[in-house]
N, C-alpha and C positions, 0 to 999 in steps of 0.2 A: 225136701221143701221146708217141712217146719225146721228142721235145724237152720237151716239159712234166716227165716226169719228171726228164729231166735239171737243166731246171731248179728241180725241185722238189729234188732233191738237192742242188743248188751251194746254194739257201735252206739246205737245214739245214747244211750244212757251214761257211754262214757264220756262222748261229745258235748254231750249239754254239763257234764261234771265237770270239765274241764274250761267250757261259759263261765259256769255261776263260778269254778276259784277264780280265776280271770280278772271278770267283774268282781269277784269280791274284793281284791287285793286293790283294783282302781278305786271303789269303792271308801276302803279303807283309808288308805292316800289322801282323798277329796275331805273326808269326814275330818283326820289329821289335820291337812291345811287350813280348813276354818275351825278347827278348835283353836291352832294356832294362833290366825288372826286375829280371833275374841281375843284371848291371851294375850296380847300384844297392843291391845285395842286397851288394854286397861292397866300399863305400864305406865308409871309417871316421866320415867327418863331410861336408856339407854347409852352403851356404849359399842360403835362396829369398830374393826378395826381389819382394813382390807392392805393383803399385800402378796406380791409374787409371788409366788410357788415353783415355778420351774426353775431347776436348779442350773439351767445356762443363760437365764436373765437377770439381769441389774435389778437387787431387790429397793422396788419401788413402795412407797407402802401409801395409808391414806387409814387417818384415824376421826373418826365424825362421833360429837357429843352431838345429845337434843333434848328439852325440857318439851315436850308435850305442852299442848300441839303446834307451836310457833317459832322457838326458839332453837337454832340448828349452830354448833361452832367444828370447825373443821380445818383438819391439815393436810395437806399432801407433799410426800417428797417424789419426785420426776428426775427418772434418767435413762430416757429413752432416744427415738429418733420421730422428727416429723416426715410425713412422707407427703409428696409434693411432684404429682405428673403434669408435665407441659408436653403434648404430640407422645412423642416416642421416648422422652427422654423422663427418669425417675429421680429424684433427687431427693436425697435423705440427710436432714438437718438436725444435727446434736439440738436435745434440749434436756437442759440439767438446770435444777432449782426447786425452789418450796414457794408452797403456797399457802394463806390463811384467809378463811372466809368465816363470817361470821352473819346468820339471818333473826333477827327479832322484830317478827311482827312482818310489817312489810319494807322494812328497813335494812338493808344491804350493805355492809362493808366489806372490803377485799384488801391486802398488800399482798406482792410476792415478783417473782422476779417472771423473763418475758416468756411466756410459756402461750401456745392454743391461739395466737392469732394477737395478743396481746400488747404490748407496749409495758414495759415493769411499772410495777408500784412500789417501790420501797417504803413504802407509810399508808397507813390506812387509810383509804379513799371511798366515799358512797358510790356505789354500785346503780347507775340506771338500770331503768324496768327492761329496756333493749339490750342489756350486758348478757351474754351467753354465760351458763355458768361456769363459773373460774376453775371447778373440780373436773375432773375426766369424766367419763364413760361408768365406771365401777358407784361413781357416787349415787345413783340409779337404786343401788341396795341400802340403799337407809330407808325405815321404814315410816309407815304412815303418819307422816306431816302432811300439814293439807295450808295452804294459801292461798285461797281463790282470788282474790283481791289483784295479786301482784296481774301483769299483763305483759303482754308483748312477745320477749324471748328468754324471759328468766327462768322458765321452767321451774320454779319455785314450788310445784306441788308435787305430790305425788299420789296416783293416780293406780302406781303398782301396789299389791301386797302379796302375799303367800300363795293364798286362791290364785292371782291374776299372772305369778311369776308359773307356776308350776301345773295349772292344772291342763290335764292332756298330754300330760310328758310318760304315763306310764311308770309314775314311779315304784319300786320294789325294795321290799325291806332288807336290809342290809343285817345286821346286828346291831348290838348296843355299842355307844364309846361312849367316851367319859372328857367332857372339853369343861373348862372352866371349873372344875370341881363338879361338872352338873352330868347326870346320867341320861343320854340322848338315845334315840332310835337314827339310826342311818339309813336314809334312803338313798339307792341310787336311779339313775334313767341316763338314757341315750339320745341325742339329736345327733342330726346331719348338718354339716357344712353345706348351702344350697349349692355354692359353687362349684366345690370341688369334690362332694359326695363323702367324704372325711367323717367317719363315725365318733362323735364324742361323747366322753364320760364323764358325770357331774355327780356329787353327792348334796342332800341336804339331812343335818340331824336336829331333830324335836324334841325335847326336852319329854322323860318319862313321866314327870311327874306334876310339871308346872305348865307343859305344849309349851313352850316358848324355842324359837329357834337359836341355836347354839354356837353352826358351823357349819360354812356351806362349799362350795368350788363353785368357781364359775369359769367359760372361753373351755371348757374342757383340762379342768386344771392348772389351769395357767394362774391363777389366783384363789387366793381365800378369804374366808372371811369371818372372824370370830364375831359375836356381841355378847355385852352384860347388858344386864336387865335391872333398872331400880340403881344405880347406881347415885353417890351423890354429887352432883353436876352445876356447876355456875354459871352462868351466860350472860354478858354482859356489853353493852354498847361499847366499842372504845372511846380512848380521848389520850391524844387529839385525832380532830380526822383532819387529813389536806385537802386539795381542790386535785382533780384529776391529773394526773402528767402530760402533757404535749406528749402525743403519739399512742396516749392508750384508746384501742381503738372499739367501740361500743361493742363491734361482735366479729367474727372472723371472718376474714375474706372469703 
């Protein structure tokens, strides 16, 4: 009998040892993401630079400057397919071309060719407050700009940071790498596809020395995404601007 106790004691002493590393390593993570954020919260400008990864995709890419906290200029080059179901039937439409957007203040310019629902701009055009944004899905990871002002469907803020991207994912420490000339910590974690149950694997790396984010994946790999920090960055209204094109259309069908 006392042996069983006792070893029913050394169980939980290893059970709750194995809580608190657990917790601690979550812990950790959490602490990491908002040092981060500070970090980043007191950068004057940035550079991301987001692009394909999987080596049997059209490397797509998408490079965004921003002058803190207002001022955003971005490129995207696109060569993929849109997907487009009616009943039963799936229909997959080439779209190839470039994009340029430009945000200062609450001021909006775009040209690029007809991509997302679109109509082309071959010339720079004001962007209304109802214009969906001209950049994909990925432009999501450029970081804390804030625009309350704008309205409607511009999505013009952001609302994500570090904390709000990653916490609850379980992240674990990877090792060091070395991106940009800069010394990172690697974290990896794990999400599911809800659909289809699909286990994915994502890294993020945090600067040793500075907490600034370095180099991330995202989709499970399928893209990445470098930034500089402090970099020196111009941003600028253009000229001229045109009047919209017949058929560009405020937001997607």
């Amino acid at each position: 009998m006392k042996k069983l106790l006792i070893f029913a004691l050394a169980a939980l002493v290893v059970a709750g040892l194995v809580w608190i590393i657990k917790d601690w390593t979550d812990f950790r993570a959490n602490y990491e993401l908002i040092r981060s954020d500070w970090a980043i919260s007191r950068t004057k400008s940035w550079r991301m630079r987001i692009e394909v990864a999987h080596p049997r995709r059209s490397k797509e890419w998408m490079v965004v400057e921003a002058i803190l906290p207002d001022r955003e200029h971005g490129w995207q080059h696109v060569d993929g397919d849109a997907i487009r179901s009616t009943m039963d039937v799936v229909e997959y439409t080439p779209i190839r071309g470039d994009l340029e957007y430009i945000r200062i203040r609450d001021d909006r310019y775009f040209r690029g060719d007809a991509l997302f629902g679109h109509g082309a701009a071959p010339q720079w055009i004001n962007l209304i407050p109802r214009d969906s944004p001209p950049l994909d899905g990925f432009f999501e990871l450029r970081l804390h700009l804030s625009n309350p002002r704008t309205i409607g469907y511009s999505f013009d803020y952001v609302s994500t940071n570090l904390w709000s991207n990653y916490h609850g994912s379980h992240m674990r420490p990877i090792g060091l790498k070395t991106y940009s000339g800069h010394s990172c910590l690697e974290w990896g974690y794990t999400w599911k596809i809800r659909e289809t149950g699909q286990v994915m694997r994502d890294t993020l790396c945090i600067g040793t020395l500075d907490h600034l984010p370095y180099h991330l994946t995202a989709s499970g790999g399928w893209a990445e995404a470098t930034y500089e920090w402090n970099p020196q960055v111009s941003i600028d209204a253009p000229n001229p601007v045109f009047p919209r094109p017949a058929g560009f259309t405020s937001y997607p069908p």
